[in-house]
C-alpha atoms as a printed R data frame, in Angstrom:
    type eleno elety resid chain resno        x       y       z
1   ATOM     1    CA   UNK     A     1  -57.735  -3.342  -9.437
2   ATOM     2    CA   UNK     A     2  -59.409  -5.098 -12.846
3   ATOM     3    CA   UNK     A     3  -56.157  -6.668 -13.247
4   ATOM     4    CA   UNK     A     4  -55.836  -7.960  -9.920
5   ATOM     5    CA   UNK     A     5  -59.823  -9.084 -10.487
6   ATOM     6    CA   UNK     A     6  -59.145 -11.042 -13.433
7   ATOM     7    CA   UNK     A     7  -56.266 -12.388 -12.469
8   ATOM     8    CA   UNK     A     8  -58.521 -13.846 -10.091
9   ATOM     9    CA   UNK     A     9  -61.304 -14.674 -11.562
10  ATOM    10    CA   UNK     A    10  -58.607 -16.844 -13.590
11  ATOM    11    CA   UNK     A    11  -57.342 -18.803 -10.694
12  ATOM    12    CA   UNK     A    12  -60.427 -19.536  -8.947
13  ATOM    13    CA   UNK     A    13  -61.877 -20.841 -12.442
14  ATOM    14    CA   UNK     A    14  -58.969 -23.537 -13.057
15  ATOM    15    CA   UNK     A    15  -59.015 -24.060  -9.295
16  ATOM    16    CA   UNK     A    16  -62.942 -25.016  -9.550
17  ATOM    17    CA   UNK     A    17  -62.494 -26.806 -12.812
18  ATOM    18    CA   UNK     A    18  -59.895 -29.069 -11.299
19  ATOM    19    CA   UNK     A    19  -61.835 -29.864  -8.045
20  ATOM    20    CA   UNK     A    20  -64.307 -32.690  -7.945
21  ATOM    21    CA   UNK     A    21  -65.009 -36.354  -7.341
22  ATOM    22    CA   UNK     A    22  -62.564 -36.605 -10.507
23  ATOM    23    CA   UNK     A    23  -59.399 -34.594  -9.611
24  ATOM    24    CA   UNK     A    24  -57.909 -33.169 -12.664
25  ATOM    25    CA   UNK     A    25  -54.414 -31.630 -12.272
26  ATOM    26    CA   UNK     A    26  -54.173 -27.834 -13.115
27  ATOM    27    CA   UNK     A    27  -51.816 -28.813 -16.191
28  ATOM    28    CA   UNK     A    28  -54.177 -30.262 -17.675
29  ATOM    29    CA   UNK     A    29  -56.710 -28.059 -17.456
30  ATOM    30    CA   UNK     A    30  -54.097 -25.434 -18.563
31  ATOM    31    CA   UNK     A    31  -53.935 -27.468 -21.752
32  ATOM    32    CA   UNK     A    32  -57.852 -28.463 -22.448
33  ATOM    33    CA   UNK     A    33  -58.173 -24.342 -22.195
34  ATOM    34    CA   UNK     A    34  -55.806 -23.674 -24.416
35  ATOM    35    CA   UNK     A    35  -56.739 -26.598 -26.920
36  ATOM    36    CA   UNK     A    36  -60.155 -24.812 -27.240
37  ATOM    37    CA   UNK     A    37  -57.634 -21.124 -28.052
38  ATOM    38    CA   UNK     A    38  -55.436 -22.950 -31.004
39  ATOM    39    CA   UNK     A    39  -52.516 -23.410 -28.516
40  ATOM    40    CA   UNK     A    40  -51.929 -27.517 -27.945
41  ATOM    41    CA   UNK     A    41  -49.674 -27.348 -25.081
42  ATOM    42    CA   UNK     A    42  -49.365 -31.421 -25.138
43  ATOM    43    CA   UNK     A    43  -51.827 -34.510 -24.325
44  ATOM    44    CA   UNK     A    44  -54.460 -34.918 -21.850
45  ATOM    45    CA   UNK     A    45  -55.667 -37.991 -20.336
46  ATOM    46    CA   UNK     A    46  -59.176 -39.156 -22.244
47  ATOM    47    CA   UNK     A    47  -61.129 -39.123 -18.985
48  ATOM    48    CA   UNK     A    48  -59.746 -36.065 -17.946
49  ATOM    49    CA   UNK     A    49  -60.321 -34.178 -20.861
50  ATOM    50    CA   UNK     A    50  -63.740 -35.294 -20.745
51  ATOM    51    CA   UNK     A    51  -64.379 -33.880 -17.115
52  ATOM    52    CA   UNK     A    52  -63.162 -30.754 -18.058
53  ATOM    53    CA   UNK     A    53  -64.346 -30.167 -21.449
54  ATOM    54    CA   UNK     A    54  -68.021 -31.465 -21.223
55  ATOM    55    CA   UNK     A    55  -69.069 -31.193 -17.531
56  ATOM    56    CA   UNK     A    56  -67.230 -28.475 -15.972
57  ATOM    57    CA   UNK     A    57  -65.692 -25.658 -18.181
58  ATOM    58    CA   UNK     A    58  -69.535 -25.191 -19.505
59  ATOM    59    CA   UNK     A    59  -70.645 -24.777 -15.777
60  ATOM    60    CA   UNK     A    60  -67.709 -22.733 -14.752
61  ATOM    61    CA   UNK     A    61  -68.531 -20.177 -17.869
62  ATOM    62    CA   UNK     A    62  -72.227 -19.778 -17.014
63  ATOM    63    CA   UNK     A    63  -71.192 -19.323 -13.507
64  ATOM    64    CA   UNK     A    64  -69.156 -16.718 -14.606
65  ATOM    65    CA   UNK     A    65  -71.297 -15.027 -16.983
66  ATOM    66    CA   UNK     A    66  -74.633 -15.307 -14.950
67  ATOM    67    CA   UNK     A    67  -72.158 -13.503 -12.165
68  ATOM    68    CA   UNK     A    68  -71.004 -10.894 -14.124
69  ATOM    69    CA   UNK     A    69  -74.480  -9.889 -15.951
70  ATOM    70    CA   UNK     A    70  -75.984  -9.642 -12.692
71  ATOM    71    CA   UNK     A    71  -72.806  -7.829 -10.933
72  ATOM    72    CA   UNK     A    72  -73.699  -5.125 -13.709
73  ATOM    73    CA   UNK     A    73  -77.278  -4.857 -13.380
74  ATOM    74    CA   UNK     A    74  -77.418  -4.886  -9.487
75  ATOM    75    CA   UNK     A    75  -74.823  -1.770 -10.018
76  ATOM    76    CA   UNK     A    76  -77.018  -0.015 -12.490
77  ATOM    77    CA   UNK     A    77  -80.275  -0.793 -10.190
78  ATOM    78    CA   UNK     A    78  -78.645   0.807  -7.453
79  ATOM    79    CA   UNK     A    79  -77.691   4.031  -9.308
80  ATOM    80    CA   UNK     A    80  -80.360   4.413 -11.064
81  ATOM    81    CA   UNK     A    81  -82.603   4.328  -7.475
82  ATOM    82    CA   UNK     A    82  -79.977   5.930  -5.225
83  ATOM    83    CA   UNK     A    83  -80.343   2.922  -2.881
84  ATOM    84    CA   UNK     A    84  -77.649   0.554  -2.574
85  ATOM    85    CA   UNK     A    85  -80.179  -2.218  -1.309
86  ATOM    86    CA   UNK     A    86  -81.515  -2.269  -4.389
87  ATOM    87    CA   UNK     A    87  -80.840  -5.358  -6.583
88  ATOM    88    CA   UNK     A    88  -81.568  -7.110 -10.453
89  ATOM    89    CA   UNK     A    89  -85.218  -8.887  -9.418
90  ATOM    90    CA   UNK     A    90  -86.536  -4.936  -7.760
91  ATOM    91    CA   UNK     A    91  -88.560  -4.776 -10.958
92  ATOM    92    CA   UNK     A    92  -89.697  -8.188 -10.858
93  ATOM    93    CA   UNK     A    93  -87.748  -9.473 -13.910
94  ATOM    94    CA   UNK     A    94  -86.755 -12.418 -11.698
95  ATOM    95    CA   UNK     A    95  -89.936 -13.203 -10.829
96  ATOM    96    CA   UNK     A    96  -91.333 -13.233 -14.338
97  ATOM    97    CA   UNK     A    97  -88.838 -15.250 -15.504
98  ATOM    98    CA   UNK     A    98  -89.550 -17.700 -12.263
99  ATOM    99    CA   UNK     A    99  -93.132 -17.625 -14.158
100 ATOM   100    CA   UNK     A   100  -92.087 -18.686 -17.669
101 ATOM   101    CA   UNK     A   101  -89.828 -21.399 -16.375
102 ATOM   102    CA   UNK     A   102  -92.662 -22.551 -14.340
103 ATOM   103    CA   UNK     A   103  -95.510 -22.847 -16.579
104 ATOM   104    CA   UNK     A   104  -92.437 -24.414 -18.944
105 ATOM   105    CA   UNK     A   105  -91.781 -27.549 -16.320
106 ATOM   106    CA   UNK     A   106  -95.222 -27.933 -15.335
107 ATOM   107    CA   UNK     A   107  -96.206 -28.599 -18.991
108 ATOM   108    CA   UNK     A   108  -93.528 -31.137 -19.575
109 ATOM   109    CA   UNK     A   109  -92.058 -28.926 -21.947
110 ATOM   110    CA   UNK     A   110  -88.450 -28.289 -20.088
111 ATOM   111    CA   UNK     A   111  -86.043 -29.483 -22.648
112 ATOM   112    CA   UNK     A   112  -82.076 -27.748 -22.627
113 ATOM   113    CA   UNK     A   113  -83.407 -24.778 -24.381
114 ATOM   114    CA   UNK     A   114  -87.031 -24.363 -24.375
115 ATOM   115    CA   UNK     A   115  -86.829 -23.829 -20.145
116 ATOM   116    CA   UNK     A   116  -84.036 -21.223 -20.740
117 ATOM   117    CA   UNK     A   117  -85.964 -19.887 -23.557
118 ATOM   118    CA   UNK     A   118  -89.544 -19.780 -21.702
119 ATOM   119    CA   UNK     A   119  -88.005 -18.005 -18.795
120 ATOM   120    CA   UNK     A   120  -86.565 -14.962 -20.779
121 ATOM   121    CA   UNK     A   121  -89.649 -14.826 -22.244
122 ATOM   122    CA   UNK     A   122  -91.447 -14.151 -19.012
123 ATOM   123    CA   UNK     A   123  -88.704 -11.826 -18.255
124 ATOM   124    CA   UNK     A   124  -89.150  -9.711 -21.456
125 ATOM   125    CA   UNK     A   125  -93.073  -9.732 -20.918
126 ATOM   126    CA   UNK     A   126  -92.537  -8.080 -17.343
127 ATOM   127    CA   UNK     A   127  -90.272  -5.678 -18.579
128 ATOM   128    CA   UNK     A   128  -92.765  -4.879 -21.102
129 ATOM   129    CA   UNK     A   129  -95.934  -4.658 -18.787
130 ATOM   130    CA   UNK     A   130  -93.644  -2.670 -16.263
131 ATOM   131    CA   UNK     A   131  -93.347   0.076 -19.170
132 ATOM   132    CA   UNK     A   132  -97.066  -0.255 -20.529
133 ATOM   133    CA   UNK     A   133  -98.303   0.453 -16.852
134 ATOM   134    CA   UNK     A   134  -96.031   3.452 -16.546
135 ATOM   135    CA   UNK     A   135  -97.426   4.913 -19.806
136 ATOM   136    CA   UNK     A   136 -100.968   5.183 -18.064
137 ATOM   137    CA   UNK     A   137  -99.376   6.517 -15.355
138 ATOM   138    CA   UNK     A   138  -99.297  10.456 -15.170
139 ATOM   139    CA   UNK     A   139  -95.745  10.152 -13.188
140 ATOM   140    CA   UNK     A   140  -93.383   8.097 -14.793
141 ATOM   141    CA   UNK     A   141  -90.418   8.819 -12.821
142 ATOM   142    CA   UNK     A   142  -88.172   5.694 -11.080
143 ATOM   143    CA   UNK     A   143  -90.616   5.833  -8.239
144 ATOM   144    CA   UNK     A   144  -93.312   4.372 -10.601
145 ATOM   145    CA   UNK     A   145  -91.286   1.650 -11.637
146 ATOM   146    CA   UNK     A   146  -90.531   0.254  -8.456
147 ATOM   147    CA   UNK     A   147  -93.926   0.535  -6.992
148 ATOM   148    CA   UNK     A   148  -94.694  -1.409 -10.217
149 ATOM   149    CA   UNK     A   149  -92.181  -3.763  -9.811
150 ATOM   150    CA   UNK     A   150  -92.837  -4.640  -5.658
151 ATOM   151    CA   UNK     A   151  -96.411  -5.273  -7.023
152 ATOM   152    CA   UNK     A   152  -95.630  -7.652  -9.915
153 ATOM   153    CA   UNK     A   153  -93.175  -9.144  -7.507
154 ATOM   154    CA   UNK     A   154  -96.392 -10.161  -5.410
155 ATOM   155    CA   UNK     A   155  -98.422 -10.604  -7.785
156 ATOM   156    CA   UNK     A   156  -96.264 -13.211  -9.941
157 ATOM   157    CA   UNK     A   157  -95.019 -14.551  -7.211
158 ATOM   158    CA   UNK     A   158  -98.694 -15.789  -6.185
159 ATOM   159    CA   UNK     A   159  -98.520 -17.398  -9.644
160 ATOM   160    CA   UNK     A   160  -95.514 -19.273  -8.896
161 ATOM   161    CA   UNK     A   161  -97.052 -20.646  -5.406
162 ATOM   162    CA   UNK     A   162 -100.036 -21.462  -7.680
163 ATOM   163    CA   UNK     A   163  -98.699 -23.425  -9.745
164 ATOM   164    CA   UNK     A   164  -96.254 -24.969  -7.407
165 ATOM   165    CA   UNK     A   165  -99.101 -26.253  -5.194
166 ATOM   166    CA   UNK     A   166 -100.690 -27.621  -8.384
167 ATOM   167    CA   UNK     A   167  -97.885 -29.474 -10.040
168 ATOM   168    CA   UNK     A   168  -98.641 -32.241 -12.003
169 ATOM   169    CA   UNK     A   169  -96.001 -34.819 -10.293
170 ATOM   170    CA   UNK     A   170  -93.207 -35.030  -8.000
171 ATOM   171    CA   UNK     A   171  -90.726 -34.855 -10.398
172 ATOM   172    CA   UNK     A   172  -91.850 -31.406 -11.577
173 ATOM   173    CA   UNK     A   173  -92.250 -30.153  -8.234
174 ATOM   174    CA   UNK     A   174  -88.530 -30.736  -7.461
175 ATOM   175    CA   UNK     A   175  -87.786 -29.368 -11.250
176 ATOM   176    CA   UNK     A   176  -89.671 -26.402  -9.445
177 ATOM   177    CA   UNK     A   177  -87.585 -26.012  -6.724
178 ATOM   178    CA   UNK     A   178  -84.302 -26.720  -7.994
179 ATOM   179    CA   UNK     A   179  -84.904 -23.777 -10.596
180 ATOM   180    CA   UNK     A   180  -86.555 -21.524  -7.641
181 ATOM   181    CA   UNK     A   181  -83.474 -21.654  -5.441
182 ATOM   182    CA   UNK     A   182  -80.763 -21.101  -8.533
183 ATOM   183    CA   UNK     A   183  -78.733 -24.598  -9.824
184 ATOM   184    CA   UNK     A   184  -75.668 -24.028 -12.319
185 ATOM   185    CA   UNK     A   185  -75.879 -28.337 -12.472
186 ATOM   186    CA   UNK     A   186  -75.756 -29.889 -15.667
187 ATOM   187    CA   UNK     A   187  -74.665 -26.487 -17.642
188 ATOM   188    CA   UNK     A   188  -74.031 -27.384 -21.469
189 ATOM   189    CA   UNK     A   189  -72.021 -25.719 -24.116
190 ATOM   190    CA   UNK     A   190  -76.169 -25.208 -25.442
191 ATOM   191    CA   UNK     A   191  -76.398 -23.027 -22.006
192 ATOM   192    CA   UNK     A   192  -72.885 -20.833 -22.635
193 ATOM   193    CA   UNK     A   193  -74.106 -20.283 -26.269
194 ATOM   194    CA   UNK     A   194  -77.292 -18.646 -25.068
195 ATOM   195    CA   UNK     A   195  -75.539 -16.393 -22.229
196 ATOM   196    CA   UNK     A   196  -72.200 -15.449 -23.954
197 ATOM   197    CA   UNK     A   197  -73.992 -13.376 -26.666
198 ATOM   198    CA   UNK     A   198  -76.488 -11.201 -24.755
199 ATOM   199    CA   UNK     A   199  -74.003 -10.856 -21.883
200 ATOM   200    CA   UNK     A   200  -71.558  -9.504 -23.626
201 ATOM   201    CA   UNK     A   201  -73.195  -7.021 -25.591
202 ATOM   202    CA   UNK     A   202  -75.020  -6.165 -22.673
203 ATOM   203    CA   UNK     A   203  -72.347  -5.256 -20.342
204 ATOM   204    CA   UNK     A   204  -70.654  -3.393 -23.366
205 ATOM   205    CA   UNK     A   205  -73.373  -1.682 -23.645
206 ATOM   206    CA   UNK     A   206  -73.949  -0.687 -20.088
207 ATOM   207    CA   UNK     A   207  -70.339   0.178 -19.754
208 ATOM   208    CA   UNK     A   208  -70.315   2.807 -22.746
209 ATOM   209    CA   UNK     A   209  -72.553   4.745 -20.270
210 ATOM   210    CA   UNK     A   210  -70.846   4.851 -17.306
211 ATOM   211    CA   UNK     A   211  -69.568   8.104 -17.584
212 ATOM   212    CA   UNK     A   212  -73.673   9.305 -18.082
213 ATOM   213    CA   UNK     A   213  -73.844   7.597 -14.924
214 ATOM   214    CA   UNK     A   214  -70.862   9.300 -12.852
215 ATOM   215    CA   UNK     A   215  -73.035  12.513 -13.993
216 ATOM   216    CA   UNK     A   216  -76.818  11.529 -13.377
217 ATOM   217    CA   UNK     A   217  -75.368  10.953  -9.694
218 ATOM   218    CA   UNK     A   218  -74.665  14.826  -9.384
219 ATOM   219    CA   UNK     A   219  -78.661  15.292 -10.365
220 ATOM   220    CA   UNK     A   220  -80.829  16.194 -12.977
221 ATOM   221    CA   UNK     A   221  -79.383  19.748 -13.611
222 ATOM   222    CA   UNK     A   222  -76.103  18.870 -13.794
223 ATOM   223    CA   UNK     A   223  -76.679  16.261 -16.321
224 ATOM   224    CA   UNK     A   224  -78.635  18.668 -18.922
225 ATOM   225    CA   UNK     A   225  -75.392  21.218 -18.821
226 ATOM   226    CA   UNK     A   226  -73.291  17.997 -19.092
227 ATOM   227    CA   UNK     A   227  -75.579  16.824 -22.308
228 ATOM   228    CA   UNK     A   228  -77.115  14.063 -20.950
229 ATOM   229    CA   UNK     A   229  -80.499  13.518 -21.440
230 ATOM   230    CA   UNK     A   230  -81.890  11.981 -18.122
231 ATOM   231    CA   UNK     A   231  -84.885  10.739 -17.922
232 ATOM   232    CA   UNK     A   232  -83.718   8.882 -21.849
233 ATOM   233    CA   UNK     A   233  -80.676   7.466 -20.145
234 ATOM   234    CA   UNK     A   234  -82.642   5.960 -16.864
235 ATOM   235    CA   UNK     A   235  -84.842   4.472 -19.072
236 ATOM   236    CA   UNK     A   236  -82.199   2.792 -21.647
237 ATOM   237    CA   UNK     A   237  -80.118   1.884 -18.613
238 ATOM   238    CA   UNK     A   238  -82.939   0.131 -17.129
239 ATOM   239    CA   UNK     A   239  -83.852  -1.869 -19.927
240 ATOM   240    CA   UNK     A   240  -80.050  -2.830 -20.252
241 ATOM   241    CA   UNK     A   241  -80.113  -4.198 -16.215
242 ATOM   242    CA   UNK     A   242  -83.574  -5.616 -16.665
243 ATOM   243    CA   UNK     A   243  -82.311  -7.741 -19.592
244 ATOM   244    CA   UNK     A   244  -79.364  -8.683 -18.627
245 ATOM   245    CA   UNK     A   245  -80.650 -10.223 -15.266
246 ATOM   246    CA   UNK     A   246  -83.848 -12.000 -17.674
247 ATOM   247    CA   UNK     A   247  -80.648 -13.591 -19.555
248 ATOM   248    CA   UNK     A   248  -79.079 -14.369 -16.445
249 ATOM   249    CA   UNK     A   249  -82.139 -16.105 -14.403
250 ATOM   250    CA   UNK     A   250  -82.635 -17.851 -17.663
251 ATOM   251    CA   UNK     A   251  -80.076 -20.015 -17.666
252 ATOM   252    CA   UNK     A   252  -79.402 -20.407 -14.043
253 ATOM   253    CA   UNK     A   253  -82.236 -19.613 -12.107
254 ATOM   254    CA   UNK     A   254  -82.931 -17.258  -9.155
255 ATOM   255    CA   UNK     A   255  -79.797 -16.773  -7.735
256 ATOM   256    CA   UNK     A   256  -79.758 -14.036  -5.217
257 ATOM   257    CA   UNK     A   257  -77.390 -11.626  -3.056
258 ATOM   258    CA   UNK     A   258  -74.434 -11.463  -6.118
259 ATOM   259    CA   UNK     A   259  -76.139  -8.616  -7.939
260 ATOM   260    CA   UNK     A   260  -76.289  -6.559  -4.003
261 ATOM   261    CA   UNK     A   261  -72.940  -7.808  -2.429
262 ATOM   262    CA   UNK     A   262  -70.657  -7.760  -5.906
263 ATOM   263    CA   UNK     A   263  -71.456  -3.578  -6.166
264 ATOM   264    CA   UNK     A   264  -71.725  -2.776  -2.839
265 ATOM   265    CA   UNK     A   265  -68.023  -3.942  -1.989
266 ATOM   266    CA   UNK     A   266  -66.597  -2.701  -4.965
267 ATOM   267    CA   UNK     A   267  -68.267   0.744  -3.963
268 ATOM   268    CA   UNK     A   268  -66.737   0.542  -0.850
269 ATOM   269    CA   UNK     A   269  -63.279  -0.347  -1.289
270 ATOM   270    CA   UNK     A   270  -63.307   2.088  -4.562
271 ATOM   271    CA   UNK     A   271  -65.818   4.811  -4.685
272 ATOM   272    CA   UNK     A   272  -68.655   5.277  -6.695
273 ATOM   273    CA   UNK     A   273  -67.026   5.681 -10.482
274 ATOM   274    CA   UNK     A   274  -69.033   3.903 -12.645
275 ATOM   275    CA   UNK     A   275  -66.091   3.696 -14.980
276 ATOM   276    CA   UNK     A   276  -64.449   1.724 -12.576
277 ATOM   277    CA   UNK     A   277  -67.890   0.033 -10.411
278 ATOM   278    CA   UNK     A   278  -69.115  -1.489 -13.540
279 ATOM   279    CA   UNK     A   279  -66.406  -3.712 -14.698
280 ATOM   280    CA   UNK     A   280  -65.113  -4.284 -11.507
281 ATOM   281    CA   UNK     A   281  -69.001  -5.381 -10.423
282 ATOM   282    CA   UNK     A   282  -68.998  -7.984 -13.484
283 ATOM   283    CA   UNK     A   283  -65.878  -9.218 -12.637
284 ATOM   284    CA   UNK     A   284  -66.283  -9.790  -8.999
285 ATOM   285    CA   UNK     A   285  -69.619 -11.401  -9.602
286 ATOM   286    CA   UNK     A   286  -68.376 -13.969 -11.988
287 ATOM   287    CA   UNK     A   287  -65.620 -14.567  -9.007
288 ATOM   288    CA   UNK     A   288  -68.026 -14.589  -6.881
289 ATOM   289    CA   UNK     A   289  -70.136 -17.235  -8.187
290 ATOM   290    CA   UNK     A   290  -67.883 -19.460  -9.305
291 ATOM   291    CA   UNK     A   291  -66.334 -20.190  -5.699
292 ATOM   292    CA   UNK     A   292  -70.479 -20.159  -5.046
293 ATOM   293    CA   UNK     A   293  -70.530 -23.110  -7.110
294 ATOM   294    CA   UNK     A   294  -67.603 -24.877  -6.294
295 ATOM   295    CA   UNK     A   295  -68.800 -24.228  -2.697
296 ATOM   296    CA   UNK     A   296  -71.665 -26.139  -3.685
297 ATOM   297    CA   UNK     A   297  -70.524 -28.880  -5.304
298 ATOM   298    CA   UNK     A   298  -67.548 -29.596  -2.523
299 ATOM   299    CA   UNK     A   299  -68.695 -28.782   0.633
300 ATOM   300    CA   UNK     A   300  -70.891 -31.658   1.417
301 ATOM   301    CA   UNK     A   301  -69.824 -33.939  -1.338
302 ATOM   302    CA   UNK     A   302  -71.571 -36.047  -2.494
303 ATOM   303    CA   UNK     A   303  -74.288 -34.229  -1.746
304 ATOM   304    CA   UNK     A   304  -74.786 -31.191  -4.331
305 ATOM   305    CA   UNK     A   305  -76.162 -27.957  -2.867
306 ATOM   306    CA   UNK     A   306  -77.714 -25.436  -4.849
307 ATOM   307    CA   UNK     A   307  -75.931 -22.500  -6.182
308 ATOM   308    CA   UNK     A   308  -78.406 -20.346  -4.950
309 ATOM   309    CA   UNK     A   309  -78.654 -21.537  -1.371
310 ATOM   310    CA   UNK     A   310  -74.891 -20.946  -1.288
311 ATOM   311    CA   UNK     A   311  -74.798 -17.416  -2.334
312 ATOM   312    CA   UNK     A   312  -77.789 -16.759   0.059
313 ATOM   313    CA   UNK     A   313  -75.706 -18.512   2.720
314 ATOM   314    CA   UNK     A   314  -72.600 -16.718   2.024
315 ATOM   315    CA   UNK     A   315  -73.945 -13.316   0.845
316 ATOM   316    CA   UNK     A   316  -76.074 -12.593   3.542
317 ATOM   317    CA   UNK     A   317  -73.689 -12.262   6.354
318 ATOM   318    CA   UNK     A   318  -71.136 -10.724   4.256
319 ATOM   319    CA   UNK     A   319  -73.986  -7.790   3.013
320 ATOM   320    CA   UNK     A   320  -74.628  -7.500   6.847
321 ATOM   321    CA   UNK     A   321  -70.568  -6.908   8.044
322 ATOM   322    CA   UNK     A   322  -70.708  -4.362   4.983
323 ATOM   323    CA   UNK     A   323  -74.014  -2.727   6.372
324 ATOM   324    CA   UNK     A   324  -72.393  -2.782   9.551
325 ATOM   325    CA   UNK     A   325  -68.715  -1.625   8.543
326 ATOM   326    CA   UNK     A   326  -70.264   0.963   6.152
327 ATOM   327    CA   UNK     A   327  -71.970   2.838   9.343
328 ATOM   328    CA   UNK     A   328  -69.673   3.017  11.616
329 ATOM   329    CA   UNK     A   329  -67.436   4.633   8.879
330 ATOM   330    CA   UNK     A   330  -69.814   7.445   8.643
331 ATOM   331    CA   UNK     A   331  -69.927   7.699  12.449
């Protein structure tokens, strides 16, 4: 199944890197990919390698990473909580880093990386006040974090309206919007840099406690005669999915639905197995979002949709023929 996933993910991403006002020819894309491995396999038209090196492999990759990092932390969100509705922004990450990117284009101070970089800091500061609450509080269970997070969700997103309805000028109201509804446009190599790292270690990470997860599922008990400390893992886990969907929304936006569909149907057509749900999450979400993008670049060329709106477009019929295939299997 991960080979058949990749495999995939492959094809779609030299099928969306060769679509576009500027057809380039899989061979050459082929060739521009493996320039950038060491491996000339022959020369490439200037304009084409242009296209493909500067405009849309960078896209395609953030697509891909921003899919996978929230693939994993919509499948650690809904183990952790036991609820497969649950998704990356339940603790209000998303929303505080909606606020940082905000307050970033409203000041005039959205350059390449000071937007990305204002965002995951609003992301980092909810996951921080989400903890400080829960040390006042005398339960600090799961239940206390998502109460916490549905009411910084509210709360931060009355800040965003806030300062939405107070923008300074047009042009920062649409910044606004375009970043509210998730764009992948205009991804740089500046964009992949920031992403690659923290994704990477990130899902690592996550994945060397899959197993912990498999046993956390069987309960609380089980897990101490298994050696797993509980309540130590929840909380590391958490941390893991709440940063890796801060990195994510950072560089892409709010882009909704991939960390709830990607899990869900690998769940379904797999089983619960977090050795296997994990990586096959990640690499279903990248798929996912890239043919997201490319949906949004092609379908109503030359208008560009957003990213976001596709996934939300896509993703929320799909989740609702999974809701709906998923019951009458247990009938």
């Amino acid at each position: 199944m991960l080979g058949g996933l990749v495999a995939l993910l492959i094809v779609v991403s030299v099928a969306a890197i060769s679509l576009g006002p500027v057809p380039v020819p899989p061979g050459n894309v082929a060739a521009v990919l493996a320039a950038h491995l060491g491996l000339p396999l022959g020369e490439v038209p200037a304009q084409n390698a242009l296209v493909v090196d500067q405009i849309r492999l960078p896209r395609i990759l953030v697509a891909a990473l921003v899919g996978a990092a929230l693939g994993v932390a919509g499948a650690v969100m809904q183990a952790l909580f036991g609820n497969p509705l649950a998704e990356p922004g339940v603790t209000g990450v998303s929303a505080g880093a909606a606020v940082g990117a905000v307050l970033a284009i409203t000041s005039g101070a959205a350059g390449t990386l000071v937007l990305p970089a204002a965002a995951f800091a609003g992301a980092l500061l909810t996951v921080a006040a989400i903890y400080a609450i829960g040390a006042f509080s005398r339960s600090r269970g799961l239940a206390t974090v998502l109460l916490v997070g549905i009411a910084l969700n509210a709360l931060l997103g009355a800040v965003v309206s806030a300062l939405v309805a107070n923008a300074p000028d047009e042009q920062s109201l649409r910044g606004i919007v375009f970043w509210l509804q998730g764009d992948l446009d205009a991804r740089t190599w500046e964009h992949v840099g920031l992403a690659l790292g923290p994704v990477v270690i990130g899902v690592a990470a996550t994945l060397v406690f899959s197993r912990d997860l498999n046993v956390l599922l069987l309960g609380d008990d089980a897990a101490r005669t298994s050696g797993v400390d509980a309540a130590r893992t929840r909380h590391v886990l958490l941390v893991l999915a709440s940063l890796l969907t801060g990195v994510a929304v950072s560089v892409s936006g709010v882009i909704g639905f991939v960390g709830l569909v990607a899990p869900h149907v690998i769940r379904l057509t797999a089983g619960p197995d977090h050795r296997l749900l994990l990586p096959a999450s990640a690499l279903l979400g990248a798929v996912f979002l890239v043919l997201a993008d490319t949906a949004a670049r092609m379908l109503l060329a030359p208008v560009t949709l957003q990213t976001g709106v596709v996934t939300a477009f896509v993703g929320a019929p799909v989740f609702l023929l999974l809701v709906l295939w998923s019951r009458r299997r247990a009938l």
